[in-house]
C-alpha positions in Angstrom: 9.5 -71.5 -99.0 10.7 -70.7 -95.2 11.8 -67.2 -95.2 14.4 -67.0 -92.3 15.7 -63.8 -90.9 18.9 -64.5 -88.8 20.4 -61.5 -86.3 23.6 -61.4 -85.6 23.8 -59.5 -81.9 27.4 -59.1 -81.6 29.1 -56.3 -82.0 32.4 -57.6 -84.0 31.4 -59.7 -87.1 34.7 -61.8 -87.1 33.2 -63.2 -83.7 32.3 -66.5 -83.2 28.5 -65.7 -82.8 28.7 -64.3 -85.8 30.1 -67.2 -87.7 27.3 -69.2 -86.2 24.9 -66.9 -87.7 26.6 -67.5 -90.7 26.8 -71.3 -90.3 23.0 -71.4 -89.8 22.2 -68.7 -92.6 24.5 -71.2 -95.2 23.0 -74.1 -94.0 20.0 -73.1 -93.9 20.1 -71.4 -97.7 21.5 -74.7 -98.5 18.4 -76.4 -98.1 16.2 -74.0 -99.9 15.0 -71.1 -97.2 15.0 -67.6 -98.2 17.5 -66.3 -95.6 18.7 -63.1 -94.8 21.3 -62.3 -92.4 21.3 -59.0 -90.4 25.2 -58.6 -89.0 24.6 -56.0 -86.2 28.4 -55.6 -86.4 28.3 -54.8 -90.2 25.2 -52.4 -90.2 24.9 -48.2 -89.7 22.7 -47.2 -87.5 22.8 -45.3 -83.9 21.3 -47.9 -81.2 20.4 -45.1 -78.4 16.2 -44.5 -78.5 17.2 -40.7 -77.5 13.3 -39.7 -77.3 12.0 -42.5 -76.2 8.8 -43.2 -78.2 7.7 -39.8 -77.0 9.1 -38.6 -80.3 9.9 -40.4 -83.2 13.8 -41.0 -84.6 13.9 -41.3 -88.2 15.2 -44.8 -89.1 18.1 -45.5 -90.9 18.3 -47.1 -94.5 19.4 -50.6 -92.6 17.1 -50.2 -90.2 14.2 -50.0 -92.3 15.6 -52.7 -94.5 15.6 -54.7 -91.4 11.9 -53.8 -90.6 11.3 -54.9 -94.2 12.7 -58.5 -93.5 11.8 -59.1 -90.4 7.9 -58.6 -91.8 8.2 -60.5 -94.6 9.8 -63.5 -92.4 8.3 -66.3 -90.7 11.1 -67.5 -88.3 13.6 -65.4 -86.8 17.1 -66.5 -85.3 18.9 -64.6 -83.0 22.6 -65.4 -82.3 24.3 -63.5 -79.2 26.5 -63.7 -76.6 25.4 -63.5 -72.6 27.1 -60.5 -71.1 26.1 -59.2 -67.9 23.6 -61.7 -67.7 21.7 -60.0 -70.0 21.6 -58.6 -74.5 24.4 -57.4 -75.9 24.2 -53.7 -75.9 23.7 -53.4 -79.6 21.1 -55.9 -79.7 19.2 -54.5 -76.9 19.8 -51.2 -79.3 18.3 -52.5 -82.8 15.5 -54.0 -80.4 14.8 -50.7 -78.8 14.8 -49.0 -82.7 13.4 -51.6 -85.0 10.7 -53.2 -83.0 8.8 -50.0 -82.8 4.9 -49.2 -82.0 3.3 -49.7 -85.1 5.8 -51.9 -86.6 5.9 -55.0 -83.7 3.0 -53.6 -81.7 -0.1 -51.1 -81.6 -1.7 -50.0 -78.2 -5.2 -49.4 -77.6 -6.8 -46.3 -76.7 -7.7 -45.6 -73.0 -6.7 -49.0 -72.6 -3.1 -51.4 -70.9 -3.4 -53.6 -73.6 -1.8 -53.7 -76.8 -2.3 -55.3 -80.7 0.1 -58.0 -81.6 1.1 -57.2 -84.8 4.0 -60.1 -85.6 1.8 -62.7 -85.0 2.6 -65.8 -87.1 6.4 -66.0 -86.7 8.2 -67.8 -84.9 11.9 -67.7 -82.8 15.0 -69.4 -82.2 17.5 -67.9 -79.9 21.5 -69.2 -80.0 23.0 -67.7 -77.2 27.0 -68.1 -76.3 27.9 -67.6 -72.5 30.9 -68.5 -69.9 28.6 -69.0 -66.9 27.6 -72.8 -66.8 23.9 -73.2 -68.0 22.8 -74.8 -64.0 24.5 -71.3 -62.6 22.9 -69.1 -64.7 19.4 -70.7 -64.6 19.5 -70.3 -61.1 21.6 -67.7 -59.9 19.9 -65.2 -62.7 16.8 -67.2 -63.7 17.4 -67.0 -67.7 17.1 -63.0 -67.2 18.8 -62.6 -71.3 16.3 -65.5 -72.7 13.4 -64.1 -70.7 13.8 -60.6 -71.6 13.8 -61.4 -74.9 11.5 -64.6 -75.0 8.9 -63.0 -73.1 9.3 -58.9 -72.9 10.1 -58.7 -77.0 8.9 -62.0 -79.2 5.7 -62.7 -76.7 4.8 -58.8 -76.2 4.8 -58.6 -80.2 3.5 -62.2 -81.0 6.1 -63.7 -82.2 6.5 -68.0 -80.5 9.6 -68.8 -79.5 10.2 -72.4 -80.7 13.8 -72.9 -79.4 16.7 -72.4 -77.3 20.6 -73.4 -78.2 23.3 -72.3 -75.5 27.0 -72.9 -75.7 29.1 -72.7 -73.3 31.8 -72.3 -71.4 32.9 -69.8 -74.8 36.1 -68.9 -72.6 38.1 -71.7 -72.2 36.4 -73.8 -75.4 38.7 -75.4 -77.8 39.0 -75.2 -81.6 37.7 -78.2 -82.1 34.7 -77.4 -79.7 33.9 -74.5 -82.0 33.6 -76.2 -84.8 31.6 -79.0 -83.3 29.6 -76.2 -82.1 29.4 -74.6 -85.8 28.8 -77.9 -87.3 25.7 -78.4 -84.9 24.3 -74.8 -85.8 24.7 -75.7 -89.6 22.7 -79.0 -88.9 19.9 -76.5 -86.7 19.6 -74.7 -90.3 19.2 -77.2 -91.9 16.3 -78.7 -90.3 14.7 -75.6 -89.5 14.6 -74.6 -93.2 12.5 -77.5 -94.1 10.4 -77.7 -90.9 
């Protein structure tokens, strides 16, 4: 059985990345994955890395559940919004506190280089944006995908497998959103039996 971990990176769970990461987590349930679905607008937990990892923060209950899912999972789906070209705040937050050294990577002594240790997972990464796709491919050269494709999931082994944007957000319509919802069900669905 898939065992899917979806992440909601918005701060307010009545948004509309949020009820995509719900559509996919239904859908995706539906047609028998173990899916869990971590609401970053729902969960407890202080995003600031105060120390750095010069000293460790103690994590949270939520955080450490997440730590426990994300582990046990073998695909991970992160739905979020494009804001300043770049994470939500809060997702860059739970980043910075659950993907830890340790936990999503172990360096080597007297060495640059570093143990993978989510190897074996893979990615999918929803994103939600105004900018038109063409603008900000080249105006900001994917700087939100790529700081999450290839300084997080890469750094700690984990294969991204796909990208889903949406957009313009601003000036969609109803109906566009639930086309939009209706295509992220169908996403879960495949992807649980892939």
């Amino acid at each position: 059985m898939k065992n899917i971990v979806i992440i909601s990176g918005h701060p307010d769970s009545d948004s509309l990345s949020c009820a995509l990461a719900k559509a996919y987590t239904e859908a995706a349930k539906a047609a028998g994955a173990n899916c869990n679905l971590i609401d970053l607008g729902a969960i407890k937990f202080d995003p600031i890395l105060h120390h750095g990892f010069n000293k460790r923060t103690d994590l949270e209950p939520d955080l450490l559940k997440a730590q426990d899912l994300i582990a046990e999972a073998n695909h991970l789906v992160f739905v979020f919004p494009i804001w300043w070209a770049n994470l939500p705040a809060i997702l860059k937050g739970f980043i910075d506190r659950v993907f830890l050294p340790g936990f999503a990577f172990k360096g080597k002594e007297n060495s640059v280089y570093w143990d993978k240790c989510l190897t074996k997972k893979t990615a999918h990464i929803i994103t939600l944006m105004d900018a038109p796709i063409w603008y900000y491919k080249f105006m900001y050269r994917n700087s939100a995908h790529n700081a999450l494709i290839k300084g997080t999931l890469k750094y700690c082994g984990i294969k991204t497998k796909q990208v889903t944007t949406f957009t313009p957000i601003k000036t969609s319509t109803l109906e566009k959103r639930k086309k939009w919802i209706a295509e992220v069900s169908e996403l879960g669905k495949k992807e649980a039996i892939k």
